[in-house]
C-alpha positions as CSV (number, residue, x, y, z in Angstrom):
1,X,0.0,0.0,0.0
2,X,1.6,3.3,-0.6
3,X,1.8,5.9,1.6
4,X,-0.4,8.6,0.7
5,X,-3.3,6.0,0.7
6,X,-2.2,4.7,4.2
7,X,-2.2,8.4,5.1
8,X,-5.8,8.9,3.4
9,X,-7.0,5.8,5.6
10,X,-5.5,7.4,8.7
11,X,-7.8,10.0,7.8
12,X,-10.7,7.7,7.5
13,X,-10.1,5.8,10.7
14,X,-12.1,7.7,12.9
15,X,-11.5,7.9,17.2
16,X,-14.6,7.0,18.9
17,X,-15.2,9.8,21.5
18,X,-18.4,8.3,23.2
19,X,-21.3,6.5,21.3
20,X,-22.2,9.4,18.7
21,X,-19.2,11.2,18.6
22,X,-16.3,11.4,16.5
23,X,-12.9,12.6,15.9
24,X,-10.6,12.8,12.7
25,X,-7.6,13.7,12.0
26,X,-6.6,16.7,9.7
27,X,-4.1,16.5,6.9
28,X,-2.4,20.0,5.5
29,X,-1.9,19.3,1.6
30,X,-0.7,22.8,0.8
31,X,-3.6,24.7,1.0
32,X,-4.9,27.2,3.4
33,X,-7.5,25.3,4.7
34,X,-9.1,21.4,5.0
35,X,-9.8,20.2,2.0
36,X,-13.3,19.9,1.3
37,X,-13.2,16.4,0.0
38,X,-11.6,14.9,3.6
39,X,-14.6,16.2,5.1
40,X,-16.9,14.6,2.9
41,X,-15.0,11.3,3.4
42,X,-15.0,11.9,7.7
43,X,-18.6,12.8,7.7
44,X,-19.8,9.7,5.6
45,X,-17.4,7.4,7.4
46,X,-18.9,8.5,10.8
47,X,-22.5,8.2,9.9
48,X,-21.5,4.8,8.7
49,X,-20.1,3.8,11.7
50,X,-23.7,4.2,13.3
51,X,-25.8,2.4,10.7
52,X,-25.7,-1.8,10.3
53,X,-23.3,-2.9,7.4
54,X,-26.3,-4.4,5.8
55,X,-27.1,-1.1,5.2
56,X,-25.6,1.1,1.9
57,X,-25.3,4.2,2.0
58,X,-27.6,5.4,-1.2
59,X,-27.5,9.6,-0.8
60,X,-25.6,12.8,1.1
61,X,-26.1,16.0,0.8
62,X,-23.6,18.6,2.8
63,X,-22.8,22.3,2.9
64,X,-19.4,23.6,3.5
65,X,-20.3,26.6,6.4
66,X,-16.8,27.5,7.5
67,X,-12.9,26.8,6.0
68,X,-11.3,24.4,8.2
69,X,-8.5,24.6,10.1
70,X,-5.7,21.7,8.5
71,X,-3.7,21.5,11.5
72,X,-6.5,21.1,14.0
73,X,-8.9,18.0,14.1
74,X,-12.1,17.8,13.2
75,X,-15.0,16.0,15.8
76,X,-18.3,14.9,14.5
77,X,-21.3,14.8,15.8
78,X,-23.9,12.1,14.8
79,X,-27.5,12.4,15.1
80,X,-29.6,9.3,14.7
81,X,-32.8,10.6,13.0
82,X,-34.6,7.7,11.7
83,X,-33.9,3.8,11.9
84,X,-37.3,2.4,9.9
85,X,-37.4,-1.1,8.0
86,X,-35.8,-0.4,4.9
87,X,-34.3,3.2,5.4
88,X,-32.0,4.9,7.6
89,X,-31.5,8.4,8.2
90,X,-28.2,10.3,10.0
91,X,-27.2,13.8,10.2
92,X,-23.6,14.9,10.8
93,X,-22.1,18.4,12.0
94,X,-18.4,19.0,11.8
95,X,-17.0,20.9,14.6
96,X,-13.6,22.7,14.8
97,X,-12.6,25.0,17.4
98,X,-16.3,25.2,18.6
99,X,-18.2,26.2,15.6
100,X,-20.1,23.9,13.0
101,X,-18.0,24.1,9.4
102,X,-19.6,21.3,8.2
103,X,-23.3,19.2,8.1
104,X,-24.2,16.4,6.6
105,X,-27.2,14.4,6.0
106,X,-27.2,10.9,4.8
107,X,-29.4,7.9,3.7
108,X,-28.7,4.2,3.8
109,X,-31.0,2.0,2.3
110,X,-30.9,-2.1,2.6
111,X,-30.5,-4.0,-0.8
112,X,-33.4,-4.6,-2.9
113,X,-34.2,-5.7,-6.3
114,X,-35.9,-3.4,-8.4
115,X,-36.0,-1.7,-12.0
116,X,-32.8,-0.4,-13.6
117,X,-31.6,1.7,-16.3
118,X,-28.4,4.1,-16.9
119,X,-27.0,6.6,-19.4
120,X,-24.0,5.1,-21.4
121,X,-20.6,5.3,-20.3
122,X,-18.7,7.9,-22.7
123,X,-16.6,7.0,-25.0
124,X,-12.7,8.4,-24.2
125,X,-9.6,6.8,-24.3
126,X,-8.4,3.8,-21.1
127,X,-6.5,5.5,-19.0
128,X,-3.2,3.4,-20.0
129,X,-3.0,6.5,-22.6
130,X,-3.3,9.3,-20.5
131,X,-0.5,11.4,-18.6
132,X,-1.6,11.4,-14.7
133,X,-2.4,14.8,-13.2
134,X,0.4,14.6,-10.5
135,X,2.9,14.5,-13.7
136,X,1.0,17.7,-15.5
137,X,1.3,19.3,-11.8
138,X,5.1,18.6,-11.6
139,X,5.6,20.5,-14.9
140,X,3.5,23.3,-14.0
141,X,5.4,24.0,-10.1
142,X,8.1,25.7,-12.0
143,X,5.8,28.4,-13.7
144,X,3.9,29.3,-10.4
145,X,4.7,31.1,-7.4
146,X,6.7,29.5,-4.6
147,X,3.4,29.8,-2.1
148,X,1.6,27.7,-4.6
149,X,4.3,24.8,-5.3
150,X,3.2,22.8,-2.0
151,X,-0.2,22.4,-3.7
152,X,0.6,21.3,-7.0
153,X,3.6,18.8,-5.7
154,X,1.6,17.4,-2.8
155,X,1.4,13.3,-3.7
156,X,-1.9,12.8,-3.1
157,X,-3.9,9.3,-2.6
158,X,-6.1,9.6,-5.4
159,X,-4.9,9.4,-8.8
160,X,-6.3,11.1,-11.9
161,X,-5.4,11.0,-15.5
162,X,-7.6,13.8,-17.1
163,X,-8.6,13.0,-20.9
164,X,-8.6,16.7,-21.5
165,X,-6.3,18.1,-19.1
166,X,-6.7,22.0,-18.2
167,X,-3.1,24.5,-17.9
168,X,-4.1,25.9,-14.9
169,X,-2.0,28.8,-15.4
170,X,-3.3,29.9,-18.9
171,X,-6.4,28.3,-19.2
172,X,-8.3,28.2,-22.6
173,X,-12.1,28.8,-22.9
174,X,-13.9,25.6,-23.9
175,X,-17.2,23.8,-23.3
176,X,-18.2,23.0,-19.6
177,X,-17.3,19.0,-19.8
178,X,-14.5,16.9,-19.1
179,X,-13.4,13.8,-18.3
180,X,-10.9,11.9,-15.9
181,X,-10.2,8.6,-15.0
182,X,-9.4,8.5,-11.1
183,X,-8.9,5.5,-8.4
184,X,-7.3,5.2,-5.3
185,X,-3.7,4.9,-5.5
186,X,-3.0,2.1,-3.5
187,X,-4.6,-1.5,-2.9
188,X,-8.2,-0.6,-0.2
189,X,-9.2,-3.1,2.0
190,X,-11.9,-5.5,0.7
191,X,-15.3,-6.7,2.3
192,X,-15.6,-2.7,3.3
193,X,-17.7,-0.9,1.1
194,X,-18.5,2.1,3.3
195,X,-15.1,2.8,3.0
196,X,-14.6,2.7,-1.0
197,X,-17.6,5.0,-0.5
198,X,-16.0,7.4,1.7
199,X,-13.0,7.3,-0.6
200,X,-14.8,8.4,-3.6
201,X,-16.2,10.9,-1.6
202,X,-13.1,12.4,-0.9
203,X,-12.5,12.0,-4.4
204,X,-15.1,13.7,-6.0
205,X,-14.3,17.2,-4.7
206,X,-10.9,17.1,-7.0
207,X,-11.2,19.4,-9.1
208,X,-15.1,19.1,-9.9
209,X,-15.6,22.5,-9.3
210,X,-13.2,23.6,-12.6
211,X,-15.7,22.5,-15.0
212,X,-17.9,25.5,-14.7
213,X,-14.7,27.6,-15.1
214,X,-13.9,26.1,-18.1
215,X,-16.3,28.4,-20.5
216,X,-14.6,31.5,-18.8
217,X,-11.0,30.5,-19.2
218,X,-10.6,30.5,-15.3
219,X,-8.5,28.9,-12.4
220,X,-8.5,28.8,-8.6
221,X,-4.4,29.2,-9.3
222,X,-5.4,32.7,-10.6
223,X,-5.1,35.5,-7.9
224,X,-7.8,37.1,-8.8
225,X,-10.3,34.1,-8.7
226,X,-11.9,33.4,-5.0
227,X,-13.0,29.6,-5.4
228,X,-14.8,27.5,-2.9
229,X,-16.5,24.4,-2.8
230,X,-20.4,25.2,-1.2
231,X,-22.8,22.2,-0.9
232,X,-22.1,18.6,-2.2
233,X,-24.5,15.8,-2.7
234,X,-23.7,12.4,-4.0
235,X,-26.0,9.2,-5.0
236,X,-24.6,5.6,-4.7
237,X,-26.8,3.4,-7.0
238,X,-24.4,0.3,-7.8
239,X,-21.4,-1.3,-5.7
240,X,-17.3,-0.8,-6.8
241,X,-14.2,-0.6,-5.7
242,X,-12.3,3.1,-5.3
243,X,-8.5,1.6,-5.9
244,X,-10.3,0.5,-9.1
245,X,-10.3,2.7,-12.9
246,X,-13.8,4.6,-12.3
247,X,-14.2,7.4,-15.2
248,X,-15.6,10.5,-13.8
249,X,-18.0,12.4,-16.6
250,X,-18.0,16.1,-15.7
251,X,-20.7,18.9,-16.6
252,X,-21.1,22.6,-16.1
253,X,-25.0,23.5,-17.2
254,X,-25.3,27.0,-15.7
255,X,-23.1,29.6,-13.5
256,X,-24.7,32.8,-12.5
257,X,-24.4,35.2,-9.2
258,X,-20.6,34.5,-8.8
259,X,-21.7,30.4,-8.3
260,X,-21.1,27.9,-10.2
261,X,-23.1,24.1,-10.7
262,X,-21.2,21.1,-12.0
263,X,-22.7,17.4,-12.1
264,X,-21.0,14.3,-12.8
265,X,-21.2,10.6,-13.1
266,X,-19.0,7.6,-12.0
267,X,-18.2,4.9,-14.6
268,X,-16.6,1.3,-13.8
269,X,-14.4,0.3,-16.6
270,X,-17.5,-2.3,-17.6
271,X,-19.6,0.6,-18.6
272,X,-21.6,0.3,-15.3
273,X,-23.0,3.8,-13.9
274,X,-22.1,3.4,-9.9
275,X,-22.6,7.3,-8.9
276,X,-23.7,10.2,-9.2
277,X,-22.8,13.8,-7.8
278,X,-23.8,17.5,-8.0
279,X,-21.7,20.3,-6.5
280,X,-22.4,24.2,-6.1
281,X,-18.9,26.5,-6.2
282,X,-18.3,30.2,-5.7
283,X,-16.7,31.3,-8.2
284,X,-16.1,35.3,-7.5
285,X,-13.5,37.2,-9.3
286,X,-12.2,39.9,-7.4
287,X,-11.5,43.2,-9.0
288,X,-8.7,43.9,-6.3
């Protein structure tokens, strides 16, 4: 297992404070403040922690309320709202230095049978043809400023190869969709899916938020864009595994009042649609 994955289970190992009650670690990964995706990925794994295994999570749906602190742990707060035959309900608030920056609400459902259907997987190239992002990072450090370099050469646990990757630093206007192949980049444990769940989680807040910049030729590397992830929801429709190829379709429909909506939808190699996830971002330019 490498080590950023062993650092991104760390993360995902919560400390049981009393029977509701959380606490996770923080990890700094250059930027000012928590990541928004190790949030996502705490939150889910302690409302999971609270909830039967027979039971799958199926939806969450969050808001970001405060940055958080990356050198300061996070405790979460569980609320058990509804335990009914087929459906369980939990809400989660992240707390940091006594105030809420986080809350969560989440649904786990128990497997049943029913009716299916699913959009097609897109067609793009395997990722075997694709430079990785961490590579596209490494030569863009040189052309940014020194504050920024900790960011871009972070290694991080999740790898991406874009199919249409983005210069950050001079970014071209183009439609609102792109693609990226991403998995865990490490062997996961098996038998544990509530964990691959809380992976992809944390893995969906990677860059989603770009594709609404893309029609506008903006970056968040650009001083004078102020970018930030707002609410999050994901659906979980169909098992996989994280440390597995999943192609992650991107789409920007409409960005108005300095905010920004992408959607996107998680592909197994197979062609099988496993998730879905919508995100709202600010996307302010600053005339300072």
């Amino acid at each position: 297992m490498s080590e950023p994955v062993d650092h991104l289970l760390h993360l995902l190992n919560l400390e049981r404070i009393e029977e509701n009650i959380f606490r996770g670690p923080s990890r700094d990964i250059g930027s000012p403040t928590v990541f928004g995706g190790q949030v996502l990925g705490q939150a889910l794994r302690a409302a999971a922690y609270t909830v039967p295994p027979e039971r799958r999570a199926h939806s969450l749906h969050a808001y970001f309320i405060l940055p958080g602190d990356p050198n300061a742990p996070i405790v979460y707060l569980v609320e058990r709202l509804r335990d009914g035959r087929s459906f369980t309900t939990r809400r989660v608030t992240a707390i940091q230095h006594g105030r809420p920056i986080f809350n969560l609400s989440a649904s786990f459902q128990i497997e049943e049978p029913g009716v299916e259907h699913q959009d097609p997987m897109p067609e793009v190239p395997p990722p075997e043809e694709l430079i990785s992002e961490a590579e596209l990072r490494r030569q863009l450090a040189e052309q940014v400023p020194e504050v920024l370099r900790p960011f871009l050469l972070h290694e991080r646990p999740i790898e991406i190869r874009p199919v249409e990757p983005v210069n950050l630093l001079f970014p071209e206007k183009r439609p609102p969709r792109r693609h990226a192949w991403i998995r865990a980049a490490g062997t996961l444990p098996d038998d544990d899916l509530a964990l691959h769940q809380s992976v992809l989680a944390y893995a969906s807040d990677f860059g989603f938020m770009g594709t609404a910049m893309l029609p506008h030729g903006l970056s968040f590397l650009q001083p004078h864009v102020q970018a930030a992830s707002l609410d999050h929801a994901m659906w979980f429709y169909r098992p996989f595994r994280a440390d597995e190829w999943l192609l992650f379709a991107m789409e920007s429909p409409v960005a108005a009042h300095a905010r920004g909506l992408n959607r996107g939808l998680f592909f197994r190699r197979d062609g099988t649609l496993v998730a879905a996830v919508v995100q709202e971002g600010l996307m302010r330019i600053r005339s300072d």
